[in-house]
C-alpha positions in Angstrom: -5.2 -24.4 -2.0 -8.1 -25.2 -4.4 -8.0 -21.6 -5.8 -4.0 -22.1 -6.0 -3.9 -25.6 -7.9 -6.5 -23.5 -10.6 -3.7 -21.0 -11.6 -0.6 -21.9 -10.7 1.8 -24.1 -12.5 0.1 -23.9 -15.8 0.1 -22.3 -19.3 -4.0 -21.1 -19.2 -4.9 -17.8 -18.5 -8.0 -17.8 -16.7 -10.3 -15.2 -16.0 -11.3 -14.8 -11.9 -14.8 -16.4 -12.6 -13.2 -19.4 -14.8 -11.0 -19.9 -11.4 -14.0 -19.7 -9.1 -15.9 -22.3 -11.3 -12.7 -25.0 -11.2 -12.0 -24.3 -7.5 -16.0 -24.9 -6.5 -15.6 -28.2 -9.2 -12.7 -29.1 -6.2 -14.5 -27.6 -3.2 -18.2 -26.5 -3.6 -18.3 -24.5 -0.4 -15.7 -22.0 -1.6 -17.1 -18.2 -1.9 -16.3 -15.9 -4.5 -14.5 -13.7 -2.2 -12.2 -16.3 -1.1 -11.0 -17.0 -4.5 -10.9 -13.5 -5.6 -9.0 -12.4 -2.5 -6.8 -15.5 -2.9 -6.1 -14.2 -6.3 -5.4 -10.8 -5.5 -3.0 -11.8 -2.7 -0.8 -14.3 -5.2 -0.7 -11.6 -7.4 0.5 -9.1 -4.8 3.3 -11.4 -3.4 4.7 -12.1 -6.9 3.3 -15.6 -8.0 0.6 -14.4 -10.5 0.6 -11.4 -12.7 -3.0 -9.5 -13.7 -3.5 -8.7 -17.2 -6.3 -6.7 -18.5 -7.5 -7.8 -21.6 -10.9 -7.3 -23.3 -13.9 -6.7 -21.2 -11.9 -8.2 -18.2 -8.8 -9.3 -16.6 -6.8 -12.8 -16.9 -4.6 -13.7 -14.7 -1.1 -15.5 -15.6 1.0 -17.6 -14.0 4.1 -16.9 -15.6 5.7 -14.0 -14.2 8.7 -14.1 -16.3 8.7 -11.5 -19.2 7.1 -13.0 -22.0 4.5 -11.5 -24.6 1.2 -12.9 -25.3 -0.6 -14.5 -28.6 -4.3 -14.3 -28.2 -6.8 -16.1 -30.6 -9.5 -14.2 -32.1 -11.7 -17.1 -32.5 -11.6 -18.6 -29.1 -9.8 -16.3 -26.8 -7.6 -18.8 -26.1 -4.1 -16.9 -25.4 -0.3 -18.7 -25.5 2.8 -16.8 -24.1 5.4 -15.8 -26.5 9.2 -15.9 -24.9 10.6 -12.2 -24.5 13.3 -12.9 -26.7 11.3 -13.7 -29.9 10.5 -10.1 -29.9 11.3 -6.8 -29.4 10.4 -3.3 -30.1 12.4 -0.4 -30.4 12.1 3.2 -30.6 11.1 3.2 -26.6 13.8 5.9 -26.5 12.0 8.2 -29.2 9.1 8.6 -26.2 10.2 11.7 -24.0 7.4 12.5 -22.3 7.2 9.1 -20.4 9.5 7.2 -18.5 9.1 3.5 -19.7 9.3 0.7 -17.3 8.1 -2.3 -19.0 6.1 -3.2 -22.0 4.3 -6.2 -23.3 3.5 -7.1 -26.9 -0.3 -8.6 -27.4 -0.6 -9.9 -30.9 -4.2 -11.3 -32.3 -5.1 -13.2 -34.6 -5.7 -16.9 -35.3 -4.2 -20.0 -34.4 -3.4 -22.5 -37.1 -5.2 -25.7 -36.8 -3.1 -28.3 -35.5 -3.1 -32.0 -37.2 -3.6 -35.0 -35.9 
């Protein structure tokens, strides 16, 4: 449940290690395995999708299609609703068969006022 309450329901996009670091600030006792299993098994039943970005993997826990905005300053990464974008020319590749896609754009996010 700790590991769980770290990922789901929200709009972050935490790494495994930022999880394991909320879910010990929750339960101290809880092993690195636990959560990374935990994560691997809401991932494989649908609840949490993996996404490798940079040096290492974030998981997300909206698993509707949606693209991704990812601050080059911070890292800090915001979901963009499929239907704001799209690509085409998929069509134009023959020598794969494409089954989904996901647009990553970088760059930085304006500041926000107060």
């Amino acid at each position: 449940m700790a590991v769980a309450s770290c990922v789901l329901g929200n709009d972050t996009h935490p790494s495994a290690e930022t999880v394991l670091r909320k879910a010990r600030e929750r339960l101290p006792v809880i092993s690195r395995a636990t959560v990374y299993n935990t994560l691997n098994l809401l991932n494989e039943k649908g609840l949490l999708r993996q996404h490798p970005f940079g040096a290492g993997t974030v998981f997300d826990s909206n698993v509707s299609r949606h693209h991704h905005l990812i601050d080059e300053e911070t890292g800090e990464m915001r979901d963009i609703p499929w239907e704001k974008l799209s690509v085409s020319g998929l069509e134009s590749i023959k020598d794969a068969e494409i089954t989904d896609y996901m647009i990553v754009i970088r760059g930085r996010f304006k500041k926000r006022r107060a």
